[in-house]
mmCIF file of the N, C-alpha and C atoms, coordinates in Angstrom:
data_MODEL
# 
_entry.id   MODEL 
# 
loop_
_atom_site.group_PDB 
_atom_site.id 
_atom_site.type_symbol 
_atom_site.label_atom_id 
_atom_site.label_alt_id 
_atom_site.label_comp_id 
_atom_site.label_asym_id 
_atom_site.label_entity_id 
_atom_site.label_seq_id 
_atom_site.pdbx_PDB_ins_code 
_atom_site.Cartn_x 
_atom_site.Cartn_y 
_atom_site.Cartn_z 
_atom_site.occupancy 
_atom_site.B_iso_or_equiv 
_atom_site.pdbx_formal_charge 
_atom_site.auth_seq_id 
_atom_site.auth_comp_id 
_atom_site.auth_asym_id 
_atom_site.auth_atom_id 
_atom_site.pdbx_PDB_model_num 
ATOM 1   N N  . UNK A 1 1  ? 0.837   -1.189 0.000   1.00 0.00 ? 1  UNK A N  1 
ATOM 2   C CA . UNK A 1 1  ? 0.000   0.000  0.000   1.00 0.00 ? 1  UNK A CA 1 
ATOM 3   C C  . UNK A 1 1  ? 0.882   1.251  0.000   1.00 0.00 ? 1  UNK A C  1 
ATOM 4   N N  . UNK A 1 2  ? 0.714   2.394  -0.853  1.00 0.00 ? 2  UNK A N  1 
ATOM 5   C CA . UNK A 1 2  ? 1.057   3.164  -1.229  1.00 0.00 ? 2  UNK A CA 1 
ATOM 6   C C  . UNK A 1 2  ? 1.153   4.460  0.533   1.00 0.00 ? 2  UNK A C  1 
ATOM 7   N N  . UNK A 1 3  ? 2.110   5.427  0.645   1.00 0.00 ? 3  UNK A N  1 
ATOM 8   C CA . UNK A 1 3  ? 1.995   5.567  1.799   1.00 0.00 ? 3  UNK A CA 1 
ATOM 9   C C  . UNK A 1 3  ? 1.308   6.997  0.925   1.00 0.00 ? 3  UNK A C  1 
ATOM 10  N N  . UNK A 1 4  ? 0.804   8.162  1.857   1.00 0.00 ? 4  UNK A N  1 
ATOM 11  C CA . UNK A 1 4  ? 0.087   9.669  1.150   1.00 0.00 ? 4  UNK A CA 1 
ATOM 12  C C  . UNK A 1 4  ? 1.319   10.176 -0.025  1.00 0.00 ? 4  UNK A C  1 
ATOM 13  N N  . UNK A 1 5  ? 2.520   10.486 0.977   1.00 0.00 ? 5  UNK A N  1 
ATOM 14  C CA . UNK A 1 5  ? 3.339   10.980 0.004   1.00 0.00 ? 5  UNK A CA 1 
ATOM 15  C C  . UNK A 1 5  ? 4.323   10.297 -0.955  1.00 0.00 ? 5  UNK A C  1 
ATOM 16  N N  . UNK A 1 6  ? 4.113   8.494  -1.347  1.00 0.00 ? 6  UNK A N  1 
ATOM 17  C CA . UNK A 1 6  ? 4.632   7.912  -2.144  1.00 0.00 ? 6  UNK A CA 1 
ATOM 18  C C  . UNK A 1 6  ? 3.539   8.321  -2.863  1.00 0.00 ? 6  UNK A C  1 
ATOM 19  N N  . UNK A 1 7  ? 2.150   8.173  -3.002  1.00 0.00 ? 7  UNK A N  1 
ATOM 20  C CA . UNK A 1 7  ? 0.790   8.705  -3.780  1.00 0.00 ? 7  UNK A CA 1 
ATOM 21  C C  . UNK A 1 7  ? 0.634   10.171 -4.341  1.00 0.00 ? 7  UNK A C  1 
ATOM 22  N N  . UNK A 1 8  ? 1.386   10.962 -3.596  1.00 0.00 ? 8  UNK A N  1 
ATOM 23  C CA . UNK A 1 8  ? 1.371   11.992 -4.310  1.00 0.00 ? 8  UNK A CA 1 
ATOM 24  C C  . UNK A 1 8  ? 2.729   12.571 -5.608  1.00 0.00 ? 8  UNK A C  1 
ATOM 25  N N  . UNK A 1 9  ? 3.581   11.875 -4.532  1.00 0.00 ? 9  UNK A N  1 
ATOM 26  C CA . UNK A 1 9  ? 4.675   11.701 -5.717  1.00 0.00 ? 9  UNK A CA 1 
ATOM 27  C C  . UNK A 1 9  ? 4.727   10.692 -6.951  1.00 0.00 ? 9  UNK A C  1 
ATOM 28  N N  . UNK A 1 10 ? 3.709   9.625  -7.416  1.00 0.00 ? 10 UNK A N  1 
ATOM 29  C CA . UNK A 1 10 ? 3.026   9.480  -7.999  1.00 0.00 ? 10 UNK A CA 1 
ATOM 30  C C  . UNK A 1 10 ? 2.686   10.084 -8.770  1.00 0.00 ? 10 UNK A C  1 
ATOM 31  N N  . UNK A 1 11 ? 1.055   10.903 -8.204  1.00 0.00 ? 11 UNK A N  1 
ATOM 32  C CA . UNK A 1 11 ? 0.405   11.933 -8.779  1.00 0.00 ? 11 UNK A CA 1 
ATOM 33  C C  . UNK A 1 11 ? 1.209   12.926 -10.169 1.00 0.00 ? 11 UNK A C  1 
ATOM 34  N N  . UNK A 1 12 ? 2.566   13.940 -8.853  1.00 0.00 ? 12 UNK A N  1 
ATOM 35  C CA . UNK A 1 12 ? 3.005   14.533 -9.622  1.00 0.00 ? 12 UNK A CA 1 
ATOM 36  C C  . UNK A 1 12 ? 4.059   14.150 -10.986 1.00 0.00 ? 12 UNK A C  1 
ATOM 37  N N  . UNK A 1 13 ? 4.497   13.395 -10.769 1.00 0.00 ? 13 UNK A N  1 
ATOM 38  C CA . UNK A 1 13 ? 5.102   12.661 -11.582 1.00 0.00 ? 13 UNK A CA 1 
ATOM 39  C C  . UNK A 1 13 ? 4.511   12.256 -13.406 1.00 0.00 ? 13 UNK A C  1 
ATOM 40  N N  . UNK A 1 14 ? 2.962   11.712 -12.832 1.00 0.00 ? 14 UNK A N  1 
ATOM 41  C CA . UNK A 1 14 ? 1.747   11.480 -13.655 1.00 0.00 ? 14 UNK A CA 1 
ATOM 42  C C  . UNK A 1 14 ? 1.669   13.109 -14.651 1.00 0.00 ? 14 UNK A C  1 
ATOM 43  N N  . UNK A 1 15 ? 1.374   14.149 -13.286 1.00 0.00 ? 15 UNK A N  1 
ATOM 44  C CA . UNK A 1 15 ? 0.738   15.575 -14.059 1.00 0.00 ? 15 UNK A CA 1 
ATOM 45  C C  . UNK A 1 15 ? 2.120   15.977 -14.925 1.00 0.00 ? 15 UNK A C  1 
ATOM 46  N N  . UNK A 1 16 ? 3.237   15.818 -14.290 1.00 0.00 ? 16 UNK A N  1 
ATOM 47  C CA . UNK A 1 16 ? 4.765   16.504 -15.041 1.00 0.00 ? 16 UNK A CA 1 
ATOM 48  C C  . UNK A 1 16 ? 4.682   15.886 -16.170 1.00 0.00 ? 16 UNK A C  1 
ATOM 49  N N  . UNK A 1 17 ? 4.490   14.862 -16.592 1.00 0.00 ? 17 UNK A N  1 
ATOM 50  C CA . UNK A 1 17 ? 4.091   13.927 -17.765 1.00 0.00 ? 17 UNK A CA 1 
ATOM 51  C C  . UNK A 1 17 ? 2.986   14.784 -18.800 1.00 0.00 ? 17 UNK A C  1 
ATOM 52  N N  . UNK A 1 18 ? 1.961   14.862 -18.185 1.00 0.00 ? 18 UNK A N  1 
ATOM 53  C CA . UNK A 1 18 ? 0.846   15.275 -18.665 1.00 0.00 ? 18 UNK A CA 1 
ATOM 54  C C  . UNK A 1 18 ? 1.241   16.512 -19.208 1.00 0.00 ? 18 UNK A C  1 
ATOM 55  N N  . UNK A 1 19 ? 1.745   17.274 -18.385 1.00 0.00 ? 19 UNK A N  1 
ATOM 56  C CA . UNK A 1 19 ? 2.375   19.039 -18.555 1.00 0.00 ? 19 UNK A CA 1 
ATOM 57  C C  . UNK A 1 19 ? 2.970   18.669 -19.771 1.00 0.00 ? 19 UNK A C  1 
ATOM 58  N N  . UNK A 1 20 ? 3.957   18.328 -19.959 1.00 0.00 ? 20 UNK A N  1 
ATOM 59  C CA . UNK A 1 20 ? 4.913   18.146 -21.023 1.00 0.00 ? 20 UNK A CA 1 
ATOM 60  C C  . UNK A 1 20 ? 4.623   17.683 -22.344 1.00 0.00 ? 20 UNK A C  1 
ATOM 61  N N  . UNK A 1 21 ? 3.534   16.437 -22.112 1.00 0.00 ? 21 UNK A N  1 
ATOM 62  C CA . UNK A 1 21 ? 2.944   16.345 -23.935 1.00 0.00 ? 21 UNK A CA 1 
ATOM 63  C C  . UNK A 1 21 ? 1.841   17.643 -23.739 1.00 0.00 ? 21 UNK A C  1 
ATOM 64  N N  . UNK A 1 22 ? 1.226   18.020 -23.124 1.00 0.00 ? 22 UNK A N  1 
ATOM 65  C CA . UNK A 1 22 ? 0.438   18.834 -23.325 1.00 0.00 ? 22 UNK A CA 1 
ATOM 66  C C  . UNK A 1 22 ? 1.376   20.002 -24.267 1.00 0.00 ? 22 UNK A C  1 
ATOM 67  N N  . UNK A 1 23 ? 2.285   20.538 -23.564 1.00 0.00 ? 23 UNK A N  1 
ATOM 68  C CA . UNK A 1 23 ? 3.194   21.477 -23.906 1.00 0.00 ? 23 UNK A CA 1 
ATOM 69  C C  . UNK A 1 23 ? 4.011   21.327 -25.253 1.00 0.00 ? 23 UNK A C  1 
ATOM 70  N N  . UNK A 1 24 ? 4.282   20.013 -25.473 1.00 0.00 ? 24 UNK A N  1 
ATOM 71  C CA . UNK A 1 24 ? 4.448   19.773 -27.031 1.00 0.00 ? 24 UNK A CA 1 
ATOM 72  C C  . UNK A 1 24 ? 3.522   19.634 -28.088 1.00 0.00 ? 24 UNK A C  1 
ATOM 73  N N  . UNK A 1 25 ? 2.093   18.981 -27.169 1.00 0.00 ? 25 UNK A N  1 
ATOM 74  C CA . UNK A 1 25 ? 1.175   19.628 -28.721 1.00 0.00 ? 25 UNK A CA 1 
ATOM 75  C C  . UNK A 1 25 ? 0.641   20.731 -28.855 1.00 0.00 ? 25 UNK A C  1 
ATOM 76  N N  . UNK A 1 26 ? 0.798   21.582 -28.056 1.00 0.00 ? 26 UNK A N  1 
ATOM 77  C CA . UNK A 1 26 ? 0.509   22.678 -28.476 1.00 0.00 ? 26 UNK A CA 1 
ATOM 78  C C  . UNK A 1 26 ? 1.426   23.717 -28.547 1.00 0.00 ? 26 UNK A C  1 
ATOM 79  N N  . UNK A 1 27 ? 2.601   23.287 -28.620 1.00 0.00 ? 27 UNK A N  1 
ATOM 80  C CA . UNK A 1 27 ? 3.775   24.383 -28.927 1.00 0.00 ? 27 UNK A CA 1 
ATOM 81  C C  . UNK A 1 27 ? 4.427   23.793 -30.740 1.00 0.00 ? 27 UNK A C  1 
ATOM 82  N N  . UNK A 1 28 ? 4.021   22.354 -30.960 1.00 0.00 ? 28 UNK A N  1 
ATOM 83  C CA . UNK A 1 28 ? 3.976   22.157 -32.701 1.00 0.00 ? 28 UNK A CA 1 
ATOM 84  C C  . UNK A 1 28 ? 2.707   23.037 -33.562 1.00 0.00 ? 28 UNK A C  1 
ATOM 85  N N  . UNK A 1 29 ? 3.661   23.036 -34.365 1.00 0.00 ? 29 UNK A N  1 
ATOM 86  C CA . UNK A 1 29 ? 2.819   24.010 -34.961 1.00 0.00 ? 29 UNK A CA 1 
ATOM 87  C C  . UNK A 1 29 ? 1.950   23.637 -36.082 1.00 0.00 ? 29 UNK A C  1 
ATOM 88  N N  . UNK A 1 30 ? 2.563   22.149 -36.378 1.00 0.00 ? 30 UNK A N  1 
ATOM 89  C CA . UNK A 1 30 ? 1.283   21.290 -37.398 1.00 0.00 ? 30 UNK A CA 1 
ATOM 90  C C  . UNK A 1 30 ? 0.189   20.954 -36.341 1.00 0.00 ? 30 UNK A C  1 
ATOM 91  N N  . UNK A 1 31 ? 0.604   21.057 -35.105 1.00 0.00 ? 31 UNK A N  1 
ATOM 92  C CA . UNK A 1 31 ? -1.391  21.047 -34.486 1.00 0.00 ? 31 UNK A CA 1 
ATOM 93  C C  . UNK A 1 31 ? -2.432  22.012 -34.559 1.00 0.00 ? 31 UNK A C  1 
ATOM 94  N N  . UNK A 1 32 ? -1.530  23.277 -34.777 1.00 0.00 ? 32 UNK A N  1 
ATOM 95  C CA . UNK A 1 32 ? -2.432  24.836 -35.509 1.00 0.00 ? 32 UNK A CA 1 
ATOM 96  C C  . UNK A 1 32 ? -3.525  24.078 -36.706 1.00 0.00 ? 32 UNK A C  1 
ATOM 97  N N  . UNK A 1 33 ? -2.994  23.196 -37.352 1.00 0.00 ? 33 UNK A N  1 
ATOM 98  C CA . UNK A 1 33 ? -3.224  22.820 -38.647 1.00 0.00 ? 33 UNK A CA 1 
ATOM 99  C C  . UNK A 1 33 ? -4.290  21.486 -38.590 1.00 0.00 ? 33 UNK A C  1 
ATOM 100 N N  . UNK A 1 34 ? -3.946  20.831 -37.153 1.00 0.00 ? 34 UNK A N  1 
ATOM 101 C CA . UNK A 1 34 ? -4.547  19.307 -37.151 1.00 0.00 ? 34 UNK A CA 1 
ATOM 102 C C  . UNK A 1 34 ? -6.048  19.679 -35.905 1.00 0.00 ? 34 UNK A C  1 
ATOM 103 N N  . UNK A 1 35 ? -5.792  20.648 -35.214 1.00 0.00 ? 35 UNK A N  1 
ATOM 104 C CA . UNK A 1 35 ? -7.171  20.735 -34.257 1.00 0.00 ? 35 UNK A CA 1 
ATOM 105 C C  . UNK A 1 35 ? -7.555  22.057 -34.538 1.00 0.00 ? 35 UNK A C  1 
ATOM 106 N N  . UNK A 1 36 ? -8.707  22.323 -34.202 1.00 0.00 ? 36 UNK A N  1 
ATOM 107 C CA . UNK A 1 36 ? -9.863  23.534 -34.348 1.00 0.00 ? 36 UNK A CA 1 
ATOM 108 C C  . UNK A 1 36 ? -9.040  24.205 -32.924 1.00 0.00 ? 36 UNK A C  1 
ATOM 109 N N  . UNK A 1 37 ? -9.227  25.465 -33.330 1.00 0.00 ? 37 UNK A N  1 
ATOM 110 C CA . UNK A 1 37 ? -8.948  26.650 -32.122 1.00 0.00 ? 37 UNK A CA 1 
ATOM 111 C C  . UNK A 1 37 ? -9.381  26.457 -31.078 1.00 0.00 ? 37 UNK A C  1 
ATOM 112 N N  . UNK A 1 38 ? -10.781 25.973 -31.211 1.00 0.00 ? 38 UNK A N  1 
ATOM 113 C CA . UNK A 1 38 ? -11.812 25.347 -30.020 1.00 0.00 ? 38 UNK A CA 1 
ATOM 114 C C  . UNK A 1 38 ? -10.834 24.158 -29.111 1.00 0.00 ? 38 UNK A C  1 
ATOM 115 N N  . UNK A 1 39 ? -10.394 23.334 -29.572 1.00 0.00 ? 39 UNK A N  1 
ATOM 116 C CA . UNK A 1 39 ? -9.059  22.080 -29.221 1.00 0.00 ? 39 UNK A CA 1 
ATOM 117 C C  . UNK A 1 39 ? -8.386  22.649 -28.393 1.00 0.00 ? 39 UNK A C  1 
ATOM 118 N N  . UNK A 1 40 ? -7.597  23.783 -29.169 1.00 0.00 ? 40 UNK A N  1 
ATOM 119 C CA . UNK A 1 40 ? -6.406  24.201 -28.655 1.00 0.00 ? 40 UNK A CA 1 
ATOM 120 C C  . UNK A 1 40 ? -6.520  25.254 -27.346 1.00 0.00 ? 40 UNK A C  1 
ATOM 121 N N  . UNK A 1 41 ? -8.142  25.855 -27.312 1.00 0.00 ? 41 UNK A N  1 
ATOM 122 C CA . UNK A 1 41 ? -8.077  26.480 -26.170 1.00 0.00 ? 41 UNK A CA 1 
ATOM 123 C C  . UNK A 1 41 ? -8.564  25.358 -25.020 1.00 0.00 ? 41 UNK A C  1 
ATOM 124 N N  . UNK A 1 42 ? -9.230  23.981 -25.499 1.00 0.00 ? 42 UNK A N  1 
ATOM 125 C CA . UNK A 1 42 ? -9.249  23.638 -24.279 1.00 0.00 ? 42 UNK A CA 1 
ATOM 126 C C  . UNK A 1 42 ? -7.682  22.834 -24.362 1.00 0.00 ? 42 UNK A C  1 
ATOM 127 N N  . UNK A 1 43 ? -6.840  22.539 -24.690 1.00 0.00 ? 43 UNK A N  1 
ATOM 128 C CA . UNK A 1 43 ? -5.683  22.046 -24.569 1.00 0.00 ? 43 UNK A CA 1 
ATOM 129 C C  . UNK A 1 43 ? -4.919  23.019 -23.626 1.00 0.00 ? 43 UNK A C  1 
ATOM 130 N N  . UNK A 1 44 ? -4.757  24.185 -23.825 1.00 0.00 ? 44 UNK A N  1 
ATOM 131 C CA . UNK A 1 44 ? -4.084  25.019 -23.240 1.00 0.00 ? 44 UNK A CA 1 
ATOM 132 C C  . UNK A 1 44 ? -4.881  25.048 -21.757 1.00 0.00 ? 44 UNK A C  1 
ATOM 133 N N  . UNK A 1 45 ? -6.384  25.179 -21.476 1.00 0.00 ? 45 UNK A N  1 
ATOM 134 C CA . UNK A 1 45 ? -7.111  25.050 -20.347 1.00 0.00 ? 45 UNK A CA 1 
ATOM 135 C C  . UNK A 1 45 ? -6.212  24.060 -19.640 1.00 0.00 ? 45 UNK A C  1 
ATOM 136 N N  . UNK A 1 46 ? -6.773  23.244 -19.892 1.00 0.00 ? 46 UNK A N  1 
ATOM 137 C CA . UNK A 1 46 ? -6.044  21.787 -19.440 1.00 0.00 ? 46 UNK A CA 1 
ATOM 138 C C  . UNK A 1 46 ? -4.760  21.664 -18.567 1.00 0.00 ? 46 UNK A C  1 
ATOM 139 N N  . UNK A 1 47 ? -3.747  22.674 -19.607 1.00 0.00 ? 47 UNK A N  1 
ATOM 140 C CA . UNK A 1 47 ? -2.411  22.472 -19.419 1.00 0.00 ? 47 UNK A CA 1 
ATOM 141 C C  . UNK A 1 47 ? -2.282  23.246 -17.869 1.00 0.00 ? 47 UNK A C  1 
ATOM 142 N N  . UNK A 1 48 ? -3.287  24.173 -17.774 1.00 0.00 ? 48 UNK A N  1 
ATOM 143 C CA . UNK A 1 48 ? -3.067  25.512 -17.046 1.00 0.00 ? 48 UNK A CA 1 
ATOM 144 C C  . UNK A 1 48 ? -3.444  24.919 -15.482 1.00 0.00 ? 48 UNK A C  1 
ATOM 145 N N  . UNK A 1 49 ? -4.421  23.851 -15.583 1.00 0.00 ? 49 UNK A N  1 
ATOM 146 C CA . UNK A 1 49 ? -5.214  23.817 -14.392 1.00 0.00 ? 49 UNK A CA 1 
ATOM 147 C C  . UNK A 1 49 ? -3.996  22.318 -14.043 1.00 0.00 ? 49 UNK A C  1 
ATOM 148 N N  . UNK A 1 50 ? -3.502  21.933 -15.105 1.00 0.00 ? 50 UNK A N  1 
ATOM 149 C CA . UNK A 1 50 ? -2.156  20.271 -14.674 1.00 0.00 ? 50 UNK A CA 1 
ATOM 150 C C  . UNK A 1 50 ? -1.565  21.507 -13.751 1.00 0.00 ? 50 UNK A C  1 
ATOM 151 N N  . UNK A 1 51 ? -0.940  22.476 -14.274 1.00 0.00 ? 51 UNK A N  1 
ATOM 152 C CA . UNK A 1 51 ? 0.049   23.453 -13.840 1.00 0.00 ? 51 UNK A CA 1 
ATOM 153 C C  . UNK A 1 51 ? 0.214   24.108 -12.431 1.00 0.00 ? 51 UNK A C  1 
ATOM 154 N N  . UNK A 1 52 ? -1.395  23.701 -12.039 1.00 0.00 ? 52 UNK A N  1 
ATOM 155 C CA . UNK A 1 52 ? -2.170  24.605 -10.886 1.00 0.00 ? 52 UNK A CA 1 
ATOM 156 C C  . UNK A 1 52 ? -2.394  23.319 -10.003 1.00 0.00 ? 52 UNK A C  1 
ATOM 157 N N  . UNK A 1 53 ? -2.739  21.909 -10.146 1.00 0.00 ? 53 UNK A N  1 
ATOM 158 C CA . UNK A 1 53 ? -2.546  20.814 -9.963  1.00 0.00 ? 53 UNK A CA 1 
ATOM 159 C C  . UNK A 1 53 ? -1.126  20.514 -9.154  1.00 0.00 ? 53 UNK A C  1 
ATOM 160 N N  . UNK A 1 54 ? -0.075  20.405 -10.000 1.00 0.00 ? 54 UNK A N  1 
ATOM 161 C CA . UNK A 1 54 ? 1.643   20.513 -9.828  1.00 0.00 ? 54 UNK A CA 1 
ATOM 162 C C  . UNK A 1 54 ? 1.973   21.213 -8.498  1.00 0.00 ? 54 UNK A C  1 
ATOM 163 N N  . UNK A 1 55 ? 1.767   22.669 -8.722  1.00 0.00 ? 55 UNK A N  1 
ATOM 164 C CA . UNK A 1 55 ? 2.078   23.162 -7.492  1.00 0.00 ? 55 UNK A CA 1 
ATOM 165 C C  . UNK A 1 55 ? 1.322   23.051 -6.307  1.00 0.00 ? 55 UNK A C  1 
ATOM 166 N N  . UNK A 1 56 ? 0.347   22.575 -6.269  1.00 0.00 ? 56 UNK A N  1 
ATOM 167 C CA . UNK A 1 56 ? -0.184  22.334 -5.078  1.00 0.00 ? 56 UNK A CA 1 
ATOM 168 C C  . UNK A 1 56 ? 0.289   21.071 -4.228  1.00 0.00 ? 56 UNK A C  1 
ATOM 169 N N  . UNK A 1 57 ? 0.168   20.108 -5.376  1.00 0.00 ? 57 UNK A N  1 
ATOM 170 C CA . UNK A 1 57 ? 0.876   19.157 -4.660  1.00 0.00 ? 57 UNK A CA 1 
ATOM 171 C C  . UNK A 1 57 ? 2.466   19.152 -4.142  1.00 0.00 ? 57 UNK A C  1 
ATOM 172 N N  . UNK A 1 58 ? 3.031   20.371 -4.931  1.00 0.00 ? 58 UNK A N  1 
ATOM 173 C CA . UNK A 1 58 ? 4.540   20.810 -4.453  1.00 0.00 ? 58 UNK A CA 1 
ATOM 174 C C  . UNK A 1 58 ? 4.668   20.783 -3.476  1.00 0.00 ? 58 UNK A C  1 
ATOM 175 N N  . UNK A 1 59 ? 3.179   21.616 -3.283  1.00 0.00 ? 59 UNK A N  1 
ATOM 176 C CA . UNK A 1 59 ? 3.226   23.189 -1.862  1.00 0.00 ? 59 UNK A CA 1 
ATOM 177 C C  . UNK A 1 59 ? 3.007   21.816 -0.699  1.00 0.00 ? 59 UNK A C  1 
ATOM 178 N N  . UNK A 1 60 ? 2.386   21.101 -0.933  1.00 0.00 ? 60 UNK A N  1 
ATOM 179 C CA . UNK A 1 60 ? 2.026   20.061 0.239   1.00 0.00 ? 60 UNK A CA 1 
ATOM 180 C C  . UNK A 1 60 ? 3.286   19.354 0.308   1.00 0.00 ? 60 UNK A C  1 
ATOM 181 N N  . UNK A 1 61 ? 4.249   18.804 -0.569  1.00 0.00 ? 61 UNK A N  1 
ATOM 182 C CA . UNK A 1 61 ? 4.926   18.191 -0.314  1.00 0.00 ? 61 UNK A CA 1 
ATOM 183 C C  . UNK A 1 61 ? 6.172   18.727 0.485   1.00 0.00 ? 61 UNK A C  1 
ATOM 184 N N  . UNK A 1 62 ? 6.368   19.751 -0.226  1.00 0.00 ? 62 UNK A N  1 
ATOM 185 C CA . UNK A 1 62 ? 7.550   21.121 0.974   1.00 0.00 ? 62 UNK A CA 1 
ATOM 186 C C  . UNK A 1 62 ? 6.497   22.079 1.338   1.00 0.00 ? 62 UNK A C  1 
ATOM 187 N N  . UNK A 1 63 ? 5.878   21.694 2.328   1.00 0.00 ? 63 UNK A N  1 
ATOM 188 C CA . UNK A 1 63 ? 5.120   23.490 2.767   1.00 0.00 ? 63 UNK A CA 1 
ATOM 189 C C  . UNK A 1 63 ? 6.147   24.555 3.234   1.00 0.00 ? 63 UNK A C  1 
ATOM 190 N N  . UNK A 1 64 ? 7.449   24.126 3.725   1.00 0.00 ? 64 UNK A N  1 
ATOM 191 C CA . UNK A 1 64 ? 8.030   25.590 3.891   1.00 0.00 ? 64 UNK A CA 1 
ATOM 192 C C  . UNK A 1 64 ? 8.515   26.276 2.526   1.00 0.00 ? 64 UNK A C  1 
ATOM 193 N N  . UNK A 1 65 ? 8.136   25.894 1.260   1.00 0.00 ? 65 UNK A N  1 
ATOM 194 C CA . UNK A 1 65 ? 8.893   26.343 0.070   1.00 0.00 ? 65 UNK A CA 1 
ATOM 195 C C  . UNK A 1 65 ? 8.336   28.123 0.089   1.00 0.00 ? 65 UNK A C  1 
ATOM 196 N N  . UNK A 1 66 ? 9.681   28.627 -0.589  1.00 0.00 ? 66 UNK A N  1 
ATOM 197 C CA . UNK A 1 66 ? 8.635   29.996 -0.391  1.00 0.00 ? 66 UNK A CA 1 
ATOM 198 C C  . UNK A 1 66 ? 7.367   30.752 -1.311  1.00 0.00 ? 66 UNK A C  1 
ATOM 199 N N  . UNK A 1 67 ? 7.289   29.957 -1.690  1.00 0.00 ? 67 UNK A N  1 
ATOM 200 C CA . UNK A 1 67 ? 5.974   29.889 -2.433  1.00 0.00 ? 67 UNK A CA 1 
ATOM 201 C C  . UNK A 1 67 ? 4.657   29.684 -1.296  1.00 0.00 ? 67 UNK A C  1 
ATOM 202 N N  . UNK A 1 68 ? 4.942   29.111 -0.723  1.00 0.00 ? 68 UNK A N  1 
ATOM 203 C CA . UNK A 1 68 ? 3.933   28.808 0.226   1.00 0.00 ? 68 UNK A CA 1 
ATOM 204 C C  . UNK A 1 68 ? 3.617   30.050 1.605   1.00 0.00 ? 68 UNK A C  1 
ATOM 205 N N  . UNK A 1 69 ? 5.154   30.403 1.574   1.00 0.00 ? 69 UNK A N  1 
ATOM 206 C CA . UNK A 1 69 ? 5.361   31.459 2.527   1.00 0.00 ? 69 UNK A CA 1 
ATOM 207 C C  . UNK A 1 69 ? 4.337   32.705 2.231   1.00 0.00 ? 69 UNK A C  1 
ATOM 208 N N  . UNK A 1 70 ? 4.732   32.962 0.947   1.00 0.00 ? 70 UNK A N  1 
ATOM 209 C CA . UNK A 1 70 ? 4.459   33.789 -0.188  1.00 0.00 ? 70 UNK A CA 1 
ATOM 210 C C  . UNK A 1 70 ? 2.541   34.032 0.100   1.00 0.00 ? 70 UNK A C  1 
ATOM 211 N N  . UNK A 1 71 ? 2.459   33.150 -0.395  1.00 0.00 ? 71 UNK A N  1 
ATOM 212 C CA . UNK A 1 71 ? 0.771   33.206 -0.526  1.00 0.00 ? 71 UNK A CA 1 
ATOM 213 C C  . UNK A 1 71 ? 0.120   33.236 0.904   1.00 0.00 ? 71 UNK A C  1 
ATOM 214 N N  . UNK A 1 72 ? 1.001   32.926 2.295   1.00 0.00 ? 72 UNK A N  1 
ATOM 215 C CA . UNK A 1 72 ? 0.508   32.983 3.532   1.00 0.00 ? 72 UNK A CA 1 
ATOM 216 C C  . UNK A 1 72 ? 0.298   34.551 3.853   1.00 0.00 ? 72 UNK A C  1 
ATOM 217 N N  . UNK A 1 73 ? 1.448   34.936 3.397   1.00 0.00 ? 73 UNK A N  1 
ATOM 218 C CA . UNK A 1 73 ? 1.697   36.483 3.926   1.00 0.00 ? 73 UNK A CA 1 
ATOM 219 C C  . UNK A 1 73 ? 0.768   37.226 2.875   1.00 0.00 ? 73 UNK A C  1 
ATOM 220 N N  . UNK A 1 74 ? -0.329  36.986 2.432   1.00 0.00 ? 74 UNK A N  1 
ATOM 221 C CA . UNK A 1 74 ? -0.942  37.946 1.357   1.00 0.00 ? 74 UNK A CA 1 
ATOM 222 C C  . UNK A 1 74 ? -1.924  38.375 2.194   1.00 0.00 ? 74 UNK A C  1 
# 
C-alpha cells in the first residue's frame, strides 16, 4: 500500500508527464493545422489547471517552500 506521500509523488510525476505532452502539442505548430482553435483552447485550459494541480501538490509536499510562505503572507 502506497503511503500519502509515495501517492502523491506518484500523482506529480503522472501531471509533469501530462504538462509536457500537453506542452508539445501545443507548442507544434502542425497542431495549428490538425485541431480547431476550439481544441487548442481547451488544450491550453487543461495544461493551465495540470500546472495549478503541480504546485499544489509541491506546496504540500515542501510546505516551507517559499511559495507557500508567499501566498501565507498575502
Amino acid at each position: 500500500m502506497l503511503s500519502n506521500e509515495d501517492f502523491y509523488l506518484k500523482e506529480l510525476q503522472e501531471l509533469e508527464q501530462e504538462h509536457r505532452d500537453l506542452n508539445e502539442i501545443i507548442d507544434n505548430p502542425n497542431s495549428h493545422t490538425e485541431f480547431s482553435e476550439f481544441t487548442l483552447q481547451k488544450l491550453k485550459k487543461r495544461k493551465l489547471l495540470v500546472k495549478d494541480k503541480i504546485q499544489l501538490i509541491k506546496n504540500f509536499l515542501e510546505p516551507d517552500s517559499p511559495s507557500v510562505i508567499i501566498r501565507k503572507n498575502r
